[in-house]
LOLO-487781 format. One record per residue (C-alpha): residue in one letter; residue number from 1; x, y negated, z. Coordinates in steps of 0.2 Angstrom, whole numbers, plus 5000, padded with zeros to 4 digits. Example, Ala and Ser with C-alpha at 12.3 -4.5 7.8 and 13.67 -1.06 7.14 Angstrom:
A,1,5062,5022,5039
S,2,5068,5005,5036
***
This chain:
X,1,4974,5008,4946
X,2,4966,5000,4931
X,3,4972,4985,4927
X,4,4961,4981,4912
X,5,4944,4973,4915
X,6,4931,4974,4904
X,7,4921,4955,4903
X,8,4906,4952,4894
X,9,4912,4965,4880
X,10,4927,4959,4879
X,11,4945,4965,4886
X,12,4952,4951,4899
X,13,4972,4957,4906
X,14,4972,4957,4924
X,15,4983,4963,4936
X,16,4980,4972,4955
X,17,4987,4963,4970
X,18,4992,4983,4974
X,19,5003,4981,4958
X,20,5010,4964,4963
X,21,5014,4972,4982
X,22,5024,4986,4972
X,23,5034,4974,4959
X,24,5039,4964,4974
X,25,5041,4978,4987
X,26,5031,4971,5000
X,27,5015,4978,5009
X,28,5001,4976,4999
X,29,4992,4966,5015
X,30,5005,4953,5016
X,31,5004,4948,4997
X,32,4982,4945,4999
X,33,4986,4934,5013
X,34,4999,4926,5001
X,35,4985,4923,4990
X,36,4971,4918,5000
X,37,4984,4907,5005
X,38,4988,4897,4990
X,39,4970,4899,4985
X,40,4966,4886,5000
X,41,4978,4874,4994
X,42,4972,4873,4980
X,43,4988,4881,4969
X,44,4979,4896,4962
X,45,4960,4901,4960
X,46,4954,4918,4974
X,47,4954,4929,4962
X,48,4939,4943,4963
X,49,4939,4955,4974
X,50,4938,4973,4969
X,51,4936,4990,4973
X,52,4946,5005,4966
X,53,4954,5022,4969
X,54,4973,5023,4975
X,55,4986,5037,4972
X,56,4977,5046,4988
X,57,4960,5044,4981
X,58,4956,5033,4994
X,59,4943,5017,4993
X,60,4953,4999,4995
X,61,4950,4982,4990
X,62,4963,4972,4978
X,63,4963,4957,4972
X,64,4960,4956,4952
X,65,4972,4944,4945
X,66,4975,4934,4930
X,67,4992,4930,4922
X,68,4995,4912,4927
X,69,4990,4914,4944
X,70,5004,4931,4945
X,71,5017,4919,4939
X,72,5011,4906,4956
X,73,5011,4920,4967
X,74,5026,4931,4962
X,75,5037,4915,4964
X,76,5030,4911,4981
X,77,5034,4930,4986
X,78,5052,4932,4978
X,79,5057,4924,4965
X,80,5072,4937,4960
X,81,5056,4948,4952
X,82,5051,4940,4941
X,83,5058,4947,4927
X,84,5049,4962,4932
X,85,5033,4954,4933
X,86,5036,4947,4912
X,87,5041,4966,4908
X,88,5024,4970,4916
X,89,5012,4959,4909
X,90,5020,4962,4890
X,91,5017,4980,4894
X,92,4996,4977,4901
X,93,4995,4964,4886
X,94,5001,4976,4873
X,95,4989,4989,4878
X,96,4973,4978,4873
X,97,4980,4964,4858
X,98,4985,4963,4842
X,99,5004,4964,4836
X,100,5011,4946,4841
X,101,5006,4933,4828
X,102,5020,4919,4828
X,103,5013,4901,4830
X,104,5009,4893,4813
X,105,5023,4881,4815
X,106,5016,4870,4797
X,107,5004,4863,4811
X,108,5010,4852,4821
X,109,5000,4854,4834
X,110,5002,4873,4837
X,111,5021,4868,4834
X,112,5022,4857,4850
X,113,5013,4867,4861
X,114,5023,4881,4855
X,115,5039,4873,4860
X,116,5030,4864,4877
X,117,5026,4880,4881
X,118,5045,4886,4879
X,119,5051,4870,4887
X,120,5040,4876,4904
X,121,5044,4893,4904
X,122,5064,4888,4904
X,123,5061,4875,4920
X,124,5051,4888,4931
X,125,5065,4901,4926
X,126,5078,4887,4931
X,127,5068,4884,4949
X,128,5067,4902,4951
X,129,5086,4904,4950
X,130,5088,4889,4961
X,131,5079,4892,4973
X,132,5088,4910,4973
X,133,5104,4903,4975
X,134,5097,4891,4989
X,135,5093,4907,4998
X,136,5112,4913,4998
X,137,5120,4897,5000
X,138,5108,4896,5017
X,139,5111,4912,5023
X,140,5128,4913,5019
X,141,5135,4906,5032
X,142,5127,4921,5045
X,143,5132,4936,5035
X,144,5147,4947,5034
X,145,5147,4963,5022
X,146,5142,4977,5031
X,147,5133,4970,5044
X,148,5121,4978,5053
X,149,5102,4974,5051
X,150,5098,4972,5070
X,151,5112,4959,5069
X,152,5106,4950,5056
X,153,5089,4950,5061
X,154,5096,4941,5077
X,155,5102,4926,5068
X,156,5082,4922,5062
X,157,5072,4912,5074
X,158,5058,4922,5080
X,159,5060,4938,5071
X,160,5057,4953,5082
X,161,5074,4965,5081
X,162,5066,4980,5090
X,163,5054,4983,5076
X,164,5064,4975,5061
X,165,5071,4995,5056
X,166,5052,5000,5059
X,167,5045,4988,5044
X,168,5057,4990,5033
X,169,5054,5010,5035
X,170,5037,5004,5032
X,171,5040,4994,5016
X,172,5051,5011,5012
X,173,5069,5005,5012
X,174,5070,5017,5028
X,175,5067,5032,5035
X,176,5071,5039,5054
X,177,5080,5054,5052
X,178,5077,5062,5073
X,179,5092,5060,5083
X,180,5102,5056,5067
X,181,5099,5038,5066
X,182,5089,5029,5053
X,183,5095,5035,5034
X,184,5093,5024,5019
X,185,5080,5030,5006
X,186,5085,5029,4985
X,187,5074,5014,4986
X,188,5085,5001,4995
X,189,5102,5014,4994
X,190,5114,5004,4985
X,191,5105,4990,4982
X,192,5101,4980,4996
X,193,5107,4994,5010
X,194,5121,5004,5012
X,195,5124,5019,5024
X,196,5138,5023,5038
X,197,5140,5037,5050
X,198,5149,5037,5065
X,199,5153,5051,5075
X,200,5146,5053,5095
X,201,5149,5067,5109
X,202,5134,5078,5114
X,203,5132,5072,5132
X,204,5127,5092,5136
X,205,5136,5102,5123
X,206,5151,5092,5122
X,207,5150,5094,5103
X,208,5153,5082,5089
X,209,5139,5075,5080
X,210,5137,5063,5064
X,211,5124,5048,5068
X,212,5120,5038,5053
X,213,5116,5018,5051
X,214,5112,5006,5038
X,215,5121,4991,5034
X,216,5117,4976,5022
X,217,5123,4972,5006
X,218,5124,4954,5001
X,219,5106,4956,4992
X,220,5099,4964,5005
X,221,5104,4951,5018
X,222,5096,4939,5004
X,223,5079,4949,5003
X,224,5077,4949,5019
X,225,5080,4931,5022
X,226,5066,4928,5009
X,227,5055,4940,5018
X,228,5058,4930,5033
X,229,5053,4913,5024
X,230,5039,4919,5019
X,231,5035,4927,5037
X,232,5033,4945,5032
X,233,5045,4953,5045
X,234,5038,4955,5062
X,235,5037,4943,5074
X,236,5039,4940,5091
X,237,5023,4935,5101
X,238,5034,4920,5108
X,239,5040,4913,5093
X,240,5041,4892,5090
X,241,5034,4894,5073
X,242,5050,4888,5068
X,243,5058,4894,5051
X,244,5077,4895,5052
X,245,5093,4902,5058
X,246,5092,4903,5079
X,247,5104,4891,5082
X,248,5098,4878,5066
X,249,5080,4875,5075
X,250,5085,4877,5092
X,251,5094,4859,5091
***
């Protein structure tokens, strides 16, 4: 997708709310409900809407984004990426400006903003990593190393278990493998799954077969608890409304 705009004969960086969907590994939908979203309260401007041509030559509609407002919206979606988001934006910037000019520090002015802008950049990193390690300190409690997804899922008010396995085949973590089980793909394999197999008895043929399960991993249990918070997993249709571990919002 292009991600450079042309605007009034000049070159303006933006980026695509596809592009944010694929830095974050969430569906593409959930992160332009995000933004109109923080566009109502006022934290970010609704970007344009544009048309352009994905990967299967299709038609879609993405949001056209400008750095300050990827920054607002990558922190509401996970936090833990945005390092990939600074790689990204260095990488879209280089293609249209000059080699960095560093600020002329015998100004003063230029000098303080220069710092300021240093000084804010440390403080939203700090929140970031804070709010990261809230995640796991909240969670930590609920989870065991190589527990199972469904289980997990369990422990979240209102999350739907029966589909859990099917979205995240969908945001492409899984993928069903038959009679097999559900296989983790190179995505997620190592890095917030892992993958077990046990062994079951053909109820006709008597034989031995290998069925295979995921289990989290630490980051994976902590993903997914920020997917939750941010109600991108699926729901049940009789769900409070209520953010938290079962037994936490129950009381």
């Amino acid at each position: 997708m292009n991600d450079v705009i042309r605007v009034s004969n000049t070159e303006q960086v933006t980026m695509t709310s596809a592009e944010i969907a694929d830095l974050v590994e969430a569906r593409h939908d959930s992160v332009k409900r995000t933004i109109e979203r923080l566009a109502e309260r006022g934290a970010i401007q609704l970007p344009p809407l544009v048309e352009v041509q994905n990967h299967l030559g299709q038609r879609v509609s993405v949001y056209s984004v400008g750095k300050r407002d990827s920054y607002v919206i990558v922190a509401q979606l996970s936090p833990e990426f945005t390092a990939r988001l600074v790689d990204r934006w260095q990488a879209l910037e280089q293609q249209v400006s000059s080699p960095y000019q560093l600020p002329d520090f015998n100004n003063p002015a230029v000098a303080a903003r220069a710092w300021a802008d240093a000084v804010e950049q440390g403080q939203q990193l700090a929140l970031e990593n804070q709010q990261v390690r809230r995640d796991l300190e909240h969670m930590q409690s609920h989870f065991v190393d190589g527990m199972k997804i469904v289980d997990f899922a369990k422990t979240l008010n209102g999350v739907n278990c029966q589909e859990i396995q099917k979205h995240l085949s969908a945001i492409g973590w899984l993928r069903r493998d038959g009679f097999s089980g559900w296989r983790v793909n190179s995505k997620a394999r190592d890095k917030y799954l892992a993958e077990r197999t046990t062994i079951w008895i053909h109820p006709t043929t008597e034989e031995e077969r290998e069925r295979h399960y995921p289990v989290l991993l630490r980051a994976g249990a902590v993903r997914l608890f920020q997917m939750y918070t941010q109600e991108q997993l699926p729901m049940k249709k009789t769900w409070n409304g209520k953010i938290g571990h079962a037994a936490e919002v129950m009381q």
